[in-house]
N, C-alpha and C positions, 0 to 999 in steps of 0.2 A: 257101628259107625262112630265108636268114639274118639274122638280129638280129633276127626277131620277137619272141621275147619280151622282148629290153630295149626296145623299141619300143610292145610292147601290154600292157605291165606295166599289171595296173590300178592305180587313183588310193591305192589299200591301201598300196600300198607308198609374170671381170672382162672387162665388158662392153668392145669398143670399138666405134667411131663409123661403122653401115654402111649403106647407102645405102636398104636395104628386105630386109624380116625377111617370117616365115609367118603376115601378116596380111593378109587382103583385105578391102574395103570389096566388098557385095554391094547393088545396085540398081533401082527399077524404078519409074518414074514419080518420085514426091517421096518412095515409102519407102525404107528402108537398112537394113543389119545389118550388124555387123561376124564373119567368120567366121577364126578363128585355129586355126591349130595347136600343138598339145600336146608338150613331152615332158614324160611323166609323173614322171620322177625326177631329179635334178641335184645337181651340186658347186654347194657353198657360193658357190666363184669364175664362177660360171655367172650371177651376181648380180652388179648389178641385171638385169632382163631389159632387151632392147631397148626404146627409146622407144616404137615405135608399138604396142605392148601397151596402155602407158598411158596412149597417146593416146585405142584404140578405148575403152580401160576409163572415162575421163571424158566419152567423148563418148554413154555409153549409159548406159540408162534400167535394162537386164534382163541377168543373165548366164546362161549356159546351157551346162550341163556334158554330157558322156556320161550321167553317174547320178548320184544323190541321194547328194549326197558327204556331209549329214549320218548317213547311215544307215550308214556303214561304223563307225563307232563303238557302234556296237551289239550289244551281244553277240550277242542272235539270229541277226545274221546271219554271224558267226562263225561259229556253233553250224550255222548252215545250210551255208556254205559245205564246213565236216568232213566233213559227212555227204555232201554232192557229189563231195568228192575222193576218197573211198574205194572200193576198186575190189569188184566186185559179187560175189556166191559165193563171198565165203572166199576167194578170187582172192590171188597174192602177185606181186610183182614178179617174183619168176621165172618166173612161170607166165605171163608177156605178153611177156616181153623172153627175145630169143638169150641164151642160155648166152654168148659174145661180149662182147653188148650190154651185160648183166647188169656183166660184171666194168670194163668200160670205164665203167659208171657207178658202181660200185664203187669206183673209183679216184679217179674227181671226187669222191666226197663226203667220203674220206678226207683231201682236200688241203685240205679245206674243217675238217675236223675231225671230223666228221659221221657216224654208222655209218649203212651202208646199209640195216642193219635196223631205225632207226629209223621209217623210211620204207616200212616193204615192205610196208604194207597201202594204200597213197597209188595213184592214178592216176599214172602218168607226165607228166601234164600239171601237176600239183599238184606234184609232186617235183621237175620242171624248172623250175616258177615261183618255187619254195622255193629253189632253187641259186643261180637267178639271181638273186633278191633279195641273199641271202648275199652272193654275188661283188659284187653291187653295191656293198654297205655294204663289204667290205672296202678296194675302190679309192675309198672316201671319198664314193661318189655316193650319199648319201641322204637327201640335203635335200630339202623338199616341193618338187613338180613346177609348171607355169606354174596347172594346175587345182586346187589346195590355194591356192596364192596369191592369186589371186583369188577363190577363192571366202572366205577369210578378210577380201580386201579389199572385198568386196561386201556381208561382213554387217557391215563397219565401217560402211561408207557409208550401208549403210540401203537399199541396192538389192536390187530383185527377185532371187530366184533359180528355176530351173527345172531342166529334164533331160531326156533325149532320150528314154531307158531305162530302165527299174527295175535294181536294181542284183541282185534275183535272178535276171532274163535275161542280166545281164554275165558272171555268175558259170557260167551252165548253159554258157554259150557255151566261157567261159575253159577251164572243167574237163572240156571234151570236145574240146581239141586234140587232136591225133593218134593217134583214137579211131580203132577197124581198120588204123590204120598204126603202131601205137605203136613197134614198134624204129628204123623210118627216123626217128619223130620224135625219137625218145631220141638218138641216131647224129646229126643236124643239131644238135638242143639239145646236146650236147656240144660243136660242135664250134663252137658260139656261145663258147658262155663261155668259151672259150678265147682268144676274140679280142676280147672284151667292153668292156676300156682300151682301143684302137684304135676299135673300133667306136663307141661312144662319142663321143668325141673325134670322129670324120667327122661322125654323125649331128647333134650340134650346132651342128657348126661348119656343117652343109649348112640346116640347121632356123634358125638364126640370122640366117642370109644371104638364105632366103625361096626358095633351090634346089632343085628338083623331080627334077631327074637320079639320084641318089642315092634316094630314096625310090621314085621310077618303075621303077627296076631291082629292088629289093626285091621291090615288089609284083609285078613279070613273073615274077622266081623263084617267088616264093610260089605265084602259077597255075600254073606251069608245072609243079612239083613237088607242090606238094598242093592238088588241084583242088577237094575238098570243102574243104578249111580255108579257104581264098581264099573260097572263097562263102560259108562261114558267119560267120567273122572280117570280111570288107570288104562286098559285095556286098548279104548280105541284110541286114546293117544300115543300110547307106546310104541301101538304097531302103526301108526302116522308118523313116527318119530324115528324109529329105525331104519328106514332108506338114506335120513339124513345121515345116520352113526356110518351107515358100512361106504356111504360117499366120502367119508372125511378118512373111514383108514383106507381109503382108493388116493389121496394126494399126498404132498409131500410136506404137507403144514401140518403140526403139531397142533391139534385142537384139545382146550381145556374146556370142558361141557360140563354147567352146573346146574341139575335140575331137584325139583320137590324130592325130598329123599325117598318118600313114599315110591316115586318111582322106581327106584332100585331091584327092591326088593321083591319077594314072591314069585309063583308060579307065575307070574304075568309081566315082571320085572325085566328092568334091560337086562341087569346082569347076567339072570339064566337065561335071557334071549340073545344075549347076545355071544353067552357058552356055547349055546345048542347050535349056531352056525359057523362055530368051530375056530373064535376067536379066545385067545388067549388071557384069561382075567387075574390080576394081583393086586391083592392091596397093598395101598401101596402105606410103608411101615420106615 
């Protein structure tokens, strides 16, 4: 499960010259869509993005995010999200996490600034998404993501926008990682953020470049070690998310669809699901 959460961070939270980036042209008869991958967070220097962003982004009609990125600005569903993260029965961090575990996250949040009993009424999943944030902004990475961007450049232009999800199933999803496994997932999320500058740095430079090897190894961990997360993180949403893809190459609008790049990729990935039903995929270069 490593780098997941700087990888599935939701949307809340210097270019050079290469050859083909995480954008594919999707096809079938005379329709098209353009399907791209996400990182949801980035440096300043991370700017401009790759060209064929702004190729698929002029050459379409419709953009299409994960979820309704106007609605994250909305109080309620702050006020909604709180009330998900909070762990059930009077429950406290110590009461889900090793005595061990406890004090090793105890120490992250102290490096962080942060008392742990700020937090001791939070899910582990809330609290680790909360760390990661932090760590993010402190190593400078917290400029809007490729899906803020565009979705601010699409309500310039005047173009459609849409979403794959409602943004209070993102959130049920998000706030029940490593729910009945909370210590191992506490114990991996720690040992994230610790590698987080690094990580980083790969993930973009492999996400930039349009490289699958990297992200294809993630997701094998992720199955491999947390077999409910992988299904409910990749898997069940994908296959939630595919009646949307094959309705948009059924119309005459040119949809530019930008999701977690993680998505992409693997045996559970649009890409190869979306081959196996015998649609046409190219990078686009």
């Amino acid at each position: 499960m490593k780098r997941l959460l700087i990888v599935l961070l939701l949307p809340l939270l210097a270019g050079t010259s290469i050859a083909q980036t995480s954008v594919w042209k999707v096809k079938k008869g005379k329709n098209e869509m353009y399907l791209a991958g996400s990182i949801h967070v980035l440096k300043k220097s991370d700017y401009p993005l790759p060209a064929e962003f702004d190729q698929a982004f002029a050459n379409s009609d419709k953009l299409v995010f994960e979820t309704d990125i106007a609605k994250l600005k909305d109080p309620s569903i702050a006020q909604m999200m709180m009330s998900k993260a909070m762990l059930a029965d009077g429950k406290t961090l110590s009461d889900v996490l090793s005595e061990e575990t406890y004090k090793a996250l105890e120490a992250e949040t102290a490096k962080l600034s942060l008392p742990l009993s700020a937090l001791a009424q939070f899910k582990p999943s809330m609290v680790m998404v909360t760390l990661t944030g932090m760590k993010l902004q402190q190593l400078g990475i917290s400029s809007e993501g490729v899906d803020q961007f565009y979705y601010s450049k699409a309500q310039e232009a005047g173009k459609g926008l849409g979403y794959l999800e409602t943004i209070e199933s993102q959130i049920d999803v998000l706030m029940n990682m490593g729910q009945g496994n909370e210590d191992e997932f506490v114990k991996y999320s720690i040992s994230d953020l610790e590698e987080t500058e690094s990580a980083m740095s790969e993930m973009v430079s492999n996400w930039r470049s349009g490289k699958s090897t990297l992200f294809e190894e993630q997701l094998s961990e992720m199955k491999d070690d947390y077999k409910d997360t992988y299904q409910s993180l990749m898997v069940n949403r994908n296959n939630a998310w595919m009646p949307h893809l094959e309705e948009f190459m059924k119309d005459e609008v040119t949809e530019f669809v930008v999701v977690g790049t993680l998505h992409l990729h693997g045996e559970d990935g649009l890409l190869d699901m979306l081959e196996a039903k015998g649609y046409k995929i190219k990078q686009v270069k």
